[in-house]
N, C-alpha and C positions, 0 to 999 in steps of 0.2 A: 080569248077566242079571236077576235080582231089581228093579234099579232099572228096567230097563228094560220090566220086566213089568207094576212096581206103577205106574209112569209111562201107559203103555199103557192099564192100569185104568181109571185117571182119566182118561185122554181120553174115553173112549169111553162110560163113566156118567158126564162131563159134557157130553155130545154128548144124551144121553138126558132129562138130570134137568129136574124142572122145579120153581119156586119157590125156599125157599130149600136142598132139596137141594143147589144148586149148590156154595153159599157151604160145607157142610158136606164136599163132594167133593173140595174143593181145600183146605181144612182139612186132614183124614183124610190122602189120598194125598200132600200135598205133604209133608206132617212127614214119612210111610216116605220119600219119597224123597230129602228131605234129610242122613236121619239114615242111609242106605244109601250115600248120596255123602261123608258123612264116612268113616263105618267104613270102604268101600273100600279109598279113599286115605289112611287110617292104616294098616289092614294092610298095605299096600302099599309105605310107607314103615318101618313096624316090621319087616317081614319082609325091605327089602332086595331085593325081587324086583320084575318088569316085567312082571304077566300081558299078555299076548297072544292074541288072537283073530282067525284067518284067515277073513274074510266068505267070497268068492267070486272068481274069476277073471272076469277083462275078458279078450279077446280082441284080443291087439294091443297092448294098455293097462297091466297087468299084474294086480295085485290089490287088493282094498280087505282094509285088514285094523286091526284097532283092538291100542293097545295103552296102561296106566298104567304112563309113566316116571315118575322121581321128578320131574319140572317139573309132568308134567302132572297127579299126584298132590297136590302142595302148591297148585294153583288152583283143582281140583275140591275139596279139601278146604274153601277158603277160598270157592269158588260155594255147598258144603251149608252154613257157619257163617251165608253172609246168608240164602239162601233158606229156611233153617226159620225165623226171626221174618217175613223178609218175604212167605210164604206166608200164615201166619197172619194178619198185618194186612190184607194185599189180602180174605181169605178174609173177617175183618170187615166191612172197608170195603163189601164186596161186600154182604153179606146186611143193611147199615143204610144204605145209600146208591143202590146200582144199584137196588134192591127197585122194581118199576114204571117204572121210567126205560128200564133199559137191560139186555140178552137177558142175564143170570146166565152162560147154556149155553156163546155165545161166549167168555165169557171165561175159562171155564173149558179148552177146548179149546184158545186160544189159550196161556193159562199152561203146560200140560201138554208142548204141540208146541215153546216156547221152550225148557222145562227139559231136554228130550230132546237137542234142537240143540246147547245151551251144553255139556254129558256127550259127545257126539260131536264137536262142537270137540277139546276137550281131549284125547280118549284115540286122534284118527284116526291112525293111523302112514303115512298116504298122502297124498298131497295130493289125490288125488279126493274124498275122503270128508271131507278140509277145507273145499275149498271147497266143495262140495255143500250141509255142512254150514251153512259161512259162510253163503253167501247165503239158505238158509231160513232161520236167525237172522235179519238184517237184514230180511228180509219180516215177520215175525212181528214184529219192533219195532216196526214202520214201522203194522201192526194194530192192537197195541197201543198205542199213542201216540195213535191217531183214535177208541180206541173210544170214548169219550163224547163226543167234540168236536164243536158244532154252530157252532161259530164260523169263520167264513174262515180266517181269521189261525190260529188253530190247524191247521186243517186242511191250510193250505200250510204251516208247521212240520212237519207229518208229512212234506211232499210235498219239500220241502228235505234232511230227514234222508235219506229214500230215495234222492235221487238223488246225495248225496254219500256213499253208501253202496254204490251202485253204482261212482261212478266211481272209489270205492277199493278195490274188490271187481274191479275191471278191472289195476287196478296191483297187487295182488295177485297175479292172473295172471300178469301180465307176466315177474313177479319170480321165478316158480316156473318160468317155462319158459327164463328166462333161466341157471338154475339149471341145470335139469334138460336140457340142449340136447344134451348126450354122455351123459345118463345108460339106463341100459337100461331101467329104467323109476319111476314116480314115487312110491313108496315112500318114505319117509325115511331109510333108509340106503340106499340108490343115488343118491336127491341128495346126501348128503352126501357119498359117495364122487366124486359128478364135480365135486364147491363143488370141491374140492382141484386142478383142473386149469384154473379159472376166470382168466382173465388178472384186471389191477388193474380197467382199466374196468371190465369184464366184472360185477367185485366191488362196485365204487363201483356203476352200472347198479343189480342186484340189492339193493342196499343200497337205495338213495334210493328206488325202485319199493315194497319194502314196507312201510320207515320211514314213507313218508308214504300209503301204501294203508292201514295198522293204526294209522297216526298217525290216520285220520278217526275211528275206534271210540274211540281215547282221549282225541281231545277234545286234540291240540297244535294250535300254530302254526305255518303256515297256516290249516291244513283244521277250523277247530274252530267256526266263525263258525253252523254248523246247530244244535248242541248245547246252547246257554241259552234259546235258542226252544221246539227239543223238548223239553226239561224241564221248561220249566213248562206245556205243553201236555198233558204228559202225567198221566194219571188218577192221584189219591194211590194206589192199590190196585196201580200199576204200577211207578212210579218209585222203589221200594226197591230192586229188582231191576234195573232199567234204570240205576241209578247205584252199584251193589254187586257185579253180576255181570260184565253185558256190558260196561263201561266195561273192565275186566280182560282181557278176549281182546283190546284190540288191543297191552296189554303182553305178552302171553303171543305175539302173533304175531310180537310183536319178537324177543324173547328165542329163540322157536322158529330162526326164517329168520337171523337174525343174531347169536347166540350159541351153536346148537347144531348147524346145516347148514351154515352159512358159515364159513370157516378166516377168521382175522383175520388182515389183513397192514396195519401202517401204524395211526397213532391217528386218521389221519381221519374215518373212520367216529362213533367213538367220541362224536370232538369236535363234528360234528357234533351229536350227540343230545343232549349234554352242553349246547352253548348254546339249542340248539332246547327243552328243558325248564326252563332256566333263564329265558328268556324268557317262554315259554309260563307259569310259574310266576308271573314277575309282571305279566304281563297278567291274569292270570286274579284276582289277589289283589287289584287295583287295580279290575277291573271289580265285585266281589262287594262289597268295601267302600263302592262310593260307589252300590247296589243297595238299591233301598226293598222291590222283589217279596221276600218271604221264599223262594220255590220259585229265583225267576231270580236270586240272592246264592247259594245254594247250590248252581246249577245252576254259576255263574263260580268257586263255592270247587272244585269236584271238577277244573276245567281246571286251577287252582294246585296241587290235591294231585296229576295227573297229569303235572305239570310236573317238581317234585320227586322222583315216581318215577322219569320217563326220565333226568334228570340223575343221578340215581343208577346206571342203568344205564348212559350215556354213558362215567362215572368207571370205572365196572366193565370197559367194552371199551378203555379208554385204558389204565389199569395193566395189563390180559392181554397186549393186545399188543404194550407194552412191554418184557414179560419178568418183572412183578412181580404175583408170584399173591394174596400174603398180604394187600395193598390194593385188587385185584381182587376177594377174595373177600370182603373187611368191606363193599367199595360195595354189591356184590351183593346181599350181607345187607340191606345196608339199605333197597335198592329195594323185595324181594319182602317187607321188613318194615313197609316204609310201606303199599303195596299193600294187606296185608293189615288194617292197621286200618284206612286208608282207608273199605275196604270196611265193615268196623263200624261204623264213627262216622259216615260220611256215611250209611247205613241207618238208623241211629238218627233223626238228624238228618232226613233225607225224613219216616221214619214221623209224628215229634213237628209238621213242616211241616202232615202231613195230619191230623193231631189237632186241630193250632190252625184250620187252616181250614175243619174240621166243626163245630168248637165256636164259632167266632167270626163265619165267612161271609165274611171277606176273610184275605187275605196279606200286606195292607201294612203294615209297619211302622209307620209315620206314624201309622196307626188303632189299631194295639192299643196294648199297658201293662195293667198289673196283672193279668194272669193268674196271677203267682204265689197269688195270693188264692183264685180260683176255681178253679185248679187245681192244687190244691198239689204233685202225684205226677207229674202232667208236666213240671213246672217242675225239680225234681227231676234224671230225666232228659235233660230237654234242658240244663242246666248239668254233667250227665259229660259230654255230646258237645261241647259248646261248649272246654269246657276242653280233650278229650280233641285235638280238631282245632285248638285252640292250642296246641298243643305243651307245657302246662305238667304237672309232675310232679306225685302219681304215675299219670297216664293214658298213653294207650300213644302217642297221636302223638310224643311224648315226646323216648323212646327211639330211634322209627326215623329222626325229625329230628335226633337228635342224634349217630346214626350217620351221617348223610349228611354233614352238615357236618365231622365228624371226619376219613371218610375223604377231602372233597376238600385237607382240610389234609395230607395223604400227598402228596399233588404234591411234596411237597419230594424224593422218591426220584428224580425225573424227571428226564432232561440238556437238557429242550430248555426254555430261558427262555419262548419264548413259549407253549409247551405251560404252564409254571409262571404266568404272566400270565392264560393262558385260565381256569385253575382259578382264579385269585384272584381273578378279577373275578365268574366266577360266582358262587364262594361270597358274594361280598358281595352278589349280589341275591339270593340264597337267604335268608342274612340279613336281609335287607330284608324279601323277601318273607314270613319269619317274623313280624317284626315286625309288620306290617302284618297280617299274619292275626290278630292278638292284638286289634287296633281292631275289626277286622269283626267278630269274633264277641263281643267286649264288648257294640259296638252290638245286636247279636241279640240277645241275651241282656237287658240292660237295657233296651229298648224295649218286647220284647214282654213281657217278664217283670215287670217293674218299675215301680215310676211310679203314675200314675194311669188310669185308663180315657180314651181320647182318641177314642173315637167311640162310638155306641149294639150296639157288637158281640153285646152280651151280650142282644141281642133274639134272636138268630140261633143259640144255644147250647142245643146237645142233647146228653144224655147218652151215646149210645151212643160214643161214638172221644173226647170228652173226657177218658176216664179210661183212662189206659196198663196194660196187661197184660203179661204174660208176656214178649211179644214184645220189648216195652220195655226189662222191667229186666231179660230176656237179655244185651239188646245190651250194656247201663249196666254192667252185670257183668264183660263180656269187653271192654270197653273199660279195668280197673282191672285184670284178670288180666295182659291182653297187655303194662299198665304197670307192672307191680312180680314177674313171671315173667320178663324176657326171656332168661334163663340156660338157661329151659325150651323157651323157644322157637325159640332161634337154633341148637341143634342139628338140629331137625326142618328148619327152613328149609336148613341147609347139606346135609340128602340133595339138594337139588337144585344148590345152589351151588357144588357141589366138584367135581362133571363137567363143572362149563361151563369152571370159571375153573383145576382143576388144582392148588387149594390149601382147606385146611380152613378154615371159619370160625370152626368149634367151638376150634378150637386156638389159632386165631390171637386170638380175641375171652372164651375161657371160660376161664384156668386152673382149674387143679385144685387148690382148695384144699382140695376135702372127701376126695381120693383123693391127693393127694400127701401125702409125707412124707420125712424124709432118709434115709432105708431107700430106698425105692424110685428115686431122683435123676429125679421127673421136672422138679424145678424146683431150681433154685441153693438149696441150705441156707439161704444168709443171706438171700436173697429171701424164701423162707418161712416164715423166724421174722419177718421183720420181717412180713407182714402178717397171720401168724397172731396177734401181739402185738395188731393190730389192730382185731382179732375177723373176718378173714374167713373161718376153719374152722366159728364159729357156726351153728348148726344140722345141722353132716356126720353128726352119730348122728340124727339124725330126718328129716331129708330126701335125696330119692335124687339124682342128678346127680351135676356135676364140683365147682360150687358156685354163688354167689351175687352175684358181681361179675364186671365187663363189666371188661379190661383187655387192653391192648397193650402188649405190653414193648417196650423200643429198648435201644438200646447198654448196655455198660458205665457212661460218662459220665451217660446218661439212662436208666436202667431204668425207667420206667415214662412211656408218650408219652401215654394217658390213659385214665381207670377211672374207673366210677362203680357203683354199686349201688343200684339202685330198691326192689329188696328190704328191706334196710337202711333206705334212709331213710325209706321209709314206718311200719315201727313207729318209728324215731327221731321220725318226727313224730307220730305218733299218741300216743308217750309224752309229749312236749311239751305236746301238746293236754291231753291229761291231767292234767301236774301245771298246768299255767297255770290249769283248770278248777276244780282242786282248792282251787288257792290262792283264786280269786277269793271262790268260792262260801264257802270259810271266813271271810274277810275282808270280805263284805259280809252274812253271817248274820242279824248283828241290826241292819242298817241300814233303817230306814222307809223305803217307799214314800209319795211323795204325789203325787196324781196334780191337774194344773192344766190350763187353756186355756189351749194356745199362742198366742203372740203373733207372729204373722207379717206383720209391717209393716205392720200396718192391713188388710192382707188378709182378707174374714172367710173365703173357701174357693178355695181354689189351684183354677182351670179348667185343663180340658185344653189347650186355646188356650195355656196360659202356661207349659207343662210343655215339656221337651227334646224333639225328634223326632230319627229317626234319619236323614232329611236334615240337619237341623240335625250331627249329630255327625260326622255322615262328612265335613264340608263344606269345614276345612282338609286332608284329602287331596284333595278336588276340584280345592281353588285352587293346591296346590301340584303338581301335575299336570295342572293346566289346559293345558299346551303339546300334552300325551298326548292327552285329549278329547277337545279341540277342539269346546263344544258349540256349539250352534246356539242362543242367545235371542232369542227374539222377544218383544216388551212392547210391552203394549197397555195407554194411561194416557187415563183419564178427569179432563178438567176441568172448572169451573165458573168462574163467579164473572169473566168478563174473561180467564179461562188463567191463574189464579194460585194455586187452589187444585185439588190433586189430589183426586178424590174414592174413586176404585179404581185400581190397577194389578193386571193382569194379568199375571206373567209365564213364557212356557214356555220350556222346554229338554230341546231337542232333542240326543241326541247318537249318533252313526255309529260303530258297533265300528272299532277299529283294525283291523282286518284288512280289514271292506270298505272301509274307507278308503281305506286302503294298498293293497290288493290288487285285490279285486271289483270295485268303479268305476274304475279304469284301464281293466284287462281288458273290460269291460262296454262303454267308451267309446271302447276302441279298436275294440270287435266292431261296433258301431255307428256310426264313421267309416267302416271299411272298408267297410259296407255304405252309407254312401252313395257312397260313392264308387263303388261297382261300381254302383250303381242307377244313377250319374250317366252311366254309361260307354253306360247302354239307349239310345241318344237313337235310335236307326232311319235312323241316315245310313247307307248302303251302304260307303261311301268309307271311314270311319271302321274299320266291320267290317275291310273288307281289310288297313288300315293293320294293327288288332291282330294280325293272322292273318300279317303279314307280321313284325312286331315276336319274336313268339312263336317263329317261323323260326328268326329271327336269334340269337337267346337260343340255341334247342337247338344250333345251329351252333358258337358261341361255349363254349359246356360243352363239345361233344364236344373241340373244337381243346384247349382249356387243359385236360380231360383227358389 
């Protein structure tokens, strides 16, 4: 009630304010409301309990009534973790950039009626008040995406988003009433009570309708081809939140309809979502890396990290309704675990986008380098998020990638071979697709960071959003906690994990090194001498939990299938750092400096012309992927001289997403055959008409008979 008071606040003194009041109103009230939408859903989860709220009776209909489960508790907690940096950066962006351009007031109102939406998503216990909810979100996007765009092309990127926002927001529906068809009324537990009576189709049906209606909000394959248009279309002040929050409700709509109201029967379902993220995963990683736009590379990086999450949850619904909870609930883990940095790292990473292209005036790679120089405290941060969204340790992509790929290696408990083939091939494109994210954000990093200056940017460079605050090394902070805590974190994730899947994470993934002992037997004696020898009790007198290492036990033969501790190895490496430092700095003490001009091949000053670019870098994943592309060059050569000497070449390249490739231009070309063809049919002969009329006859006749 508070959140939704202080929320209300701010709509209404941002409907009023004028100047830069605006930018200070959504500052102010965003922080209460973010820091309201944590505390909530920690109490909520500390205390174990499901507050509940009965709106009003519908007549016929049944009731709207809201309530914080522990699912819907660990997303809202993870919507306030982005929204208090991403408030405050919009709230900057706004009062040093909107200032004279563009109305403050709207955009305040529209931030305010988003964050309201995203809080009644998550806590509706009804499906009225979902989809209600839903479809004001999706408007309120589809606002904010246009509000500064004066350009075509952007403005149908908004007009694309929305209508594939609608026709997921229709399967949606579909999906709930296919659910709800016996139910007394639409509540969430009265659907859940009639999912149980649902025939297979019935389930497949409901399954596919909302996988791919919440699949459009997530940005998979098929329906994800609107998503790297609208994000770079969208205002830097916007798309922290627009790739941090709302990206997240169409997991949450998964997880909702098809892990919490649907009864699982069969691993189809599962596998499904399982190859549909793996795919999507590296389409999305193959599209980012061979990406010059800095906004549209990270707009294709969030398709690959939403790839990862669903294949996570895919694995999660394949071991449940196989019978096997303990690898069901580690996938789990790791879905709502990637999710959640996700949402960190790629916030970060948008924010530090919209720094560099106030401070610089473009996004293209190709044109910057050396901003590390100019901005040393950006640079900074955008190498936690770089690393953090490479998956390297100790940042927290890390951990939940390494949980993903762990648990598809569990396939080994499964009886069916090709069920076992399915997992092994996806894990290899996960694989891959990790790999491959390691190039792309090199490239990020070293281009824009590094180098030389490779166009006149630095004409274009203002102080206000060049230099990172608060909001920044926020993020840069919780990106290294969620890396080297996850001991602390995988218990709060599993309040939600262990109702879906019927088995603990915490148990299955946290022993107890700091609480066990051979007194109490909660673990094999000789187990926990041998790794208490190994220092894993370290720290049990001063820090609170079970302990500090990630482990899965197996058999007798194999007691331990695999551990690691981010904990540990981070002061391990930080003491390494240490004595390496020590050593040098002693051993070159009294060594002279002399300092000379370089001799660089006759070179007297390296041009940008002659520096790496980040087409240049990305260029063997191009050609080895060339079949995937498929671009379009066109080259255009000038000559002289008799046609023997070239004096320019031009050349472009053009290239078609896979998806409209594949998909949209079929569809598009079949809708446009058939319409000539039916145009063809107008011709105005009379004779012809009757013929049809006689044909159409014969057809109904023909059905009813073989009926």
């Amino acid at each position: 009630m508070l959140f939704f008071a202080f929320c209300g606040a701010g709509l209404v003194l941002s409907a009023i304010a004028r100047g830069q009041n605006s930018s200070r109103i959504v500052a102010i009230f965003s922080t209460i409301c973010s820091v309201l939408m944590m505390v909530g859903s920690a109490l909520s989860l500390v205390a174990k309990q499901s507050p509940a709220l009965r709106l009003w009776d519908l007549r016929g209909f049944g009731s709207l009534s809201l309530q914080l489960d522990n699912l819907s508790a660990i997303f809202l907690f993870v919507s306030g973790l982005v929204y208090l940096p991403a408030s405050l950066f919009g709230a900057r962006y706004l009062a040093t950039r909107f200032v004279g351009r563009y109305p403050g007031r709207r955009f305040g109102v529209l931030h305010f009626a988003l964050m309201a939406s995203v809080v009644i998503i998550l806590i509706s216990h009804d499906a009225y008040s979902f989809l209600i909810s839903w479809e004001c979100m999706s408007i309120l996007c589809y606002f904010l995406i246009n509000y500064e765009q004066t350009r075509e092309m952007d403005s149908r990127a908004g007009y694309v988003m929305l209508a594939m926002s609608e026709a997921g927001f229709l399967s949606i529906v579909l999906a709930f009433l296919i659910i709800g068809k016996t139910a007394s009324d639409f509540s969430f537990p009265a659907l859940a009570a009639a999912a149980s009576g649902l025939s297979n189709g019935e389930i497949w049906a409901a399954f596919l309708l909302s996988f791919l209606g919440f699949g459009v909000k997530a940005g998979l394959v098929p329906v994800n081809f609107w998503l790297p248009r609208s994000y770079t279309a969208a205002p830097p002040a916007f798309i922290p939140v627009f790739a941090g929050v709302t990206l997240n409700l169409g997991f949450y709509g998964i997880l909702r309809l098809n892990a919490a109201l649907v009864p699982g029967r069969g691993v189809g379902p599962g596998l499904f979502a399982l190859v549909t993220g793996s795919i999507t995963a590296l389409v999305g990683i193959l599209y980012a890396t061979t990406e010059n736009d800095l906004k549209t590379m990270l707009a294709h990086s969030s398709i690959e990290n939403a790839g990862i999450i669903v294949a996570g949850i895919g694995a999660s619904l394949v071991f449940r309704n196989s019978g096997f909870a303990v690898p069901a609930a580690i996938a789990m883990t790791a879905a709502l675990y990637h999710m959640t940095n996700h949402s960190v790292y790629k916030t970060l990473l948008f924010q530090g986008a919209g720094e560099i292209e106030a401070a610089t005036g473009t996004r293209q790679m190709d044109r910057l380098g050396g901003l590390a120089r100019v901005l040393p405290r950006l640079s900074v941060v955008f190498l936690v998020a770089c690393l953090s969204i490479s998956a390297l340790p100790p940042f927290n992509g890390f951990v939940s990638e390494w949980l993903t790929l762990q648990s598809l290696l569990r396939s080994a408990v499964l009886s069916s071979s090709i069920v076992k083939i399915l997992f092994a091939l996806c894990g290899a494109v996960l694989a891959l697709t990790a790999a491959l994210a390691v190039t792309c954000f090199v490239k990020t990093y070293a281009m824009s960071f590094l180098g030389v200056r490779r166009s006149a940017w630095h004409a274009h460079s203002t102080v206000h959003l060049g230099r990172p605050h608060f909001a920044s090394f926020y993020l840069a902070v919780a990106c290294l906690l969620l890396g080297i805590l996850p001991t602390f974190v995988i218990p709060v994730l599993n309040r939600a994990v262990e109702p879906l899947v019927g088995a603990s994470a915490t148990a299955s993934l946290v022993p107890p090194f700091f609480t066990a002992t051979p007194a109490n037997q909660q673990l094999p004696a000789s187990f926990l001498e041998d790794f208490h020898n190994l220092g894993a009790q370290t720290g049990a007198n001063v820090l609170p939990g079970r302990g500090l290492v990630i482990l899965v036990r197996g058999a007798e033969q194999n007691p331990v299938i695999f551990a690691m501790s981010p904990s540990y190895s981070v002061l391990a490496l930080a003491l390494l750092l240490l004595v390496t430092w020590l050593i040098v700095m002693r051993s070159t003490r009294r060594r002279s400096i002399v300092r000379r001009e370089l001799w660089a091949g006759g070179i007297p000053r390296l041009l940008p012309e002659m520096s790496y670019t980040a087409t240049g870098f990305s260029n063997p994943v191009r050609v080895v992927f060339q079949a995937l592309f498929r671009p379009n060059v066109v080259e255009d050569t000038r000559q002289t001289v008799s046609v023997h000497f070239r004096t320019a070449i031009h050349r472009r390249r053009d290239e078609t997403h896979l998806v409209e490739r594949m998909l949209l231009h079929p569809v598009g070309d079949a809708i446009v055959w058939i319409a000539k063809f039916l145009a063809g049919m107008h011709h105005g002969r009379l004779n012809a008409y009757v013929a049809y009329v006689l044909v159409f006859f014969l057809i109904i006749l023909l059905l009813y008979r073989l009926s």
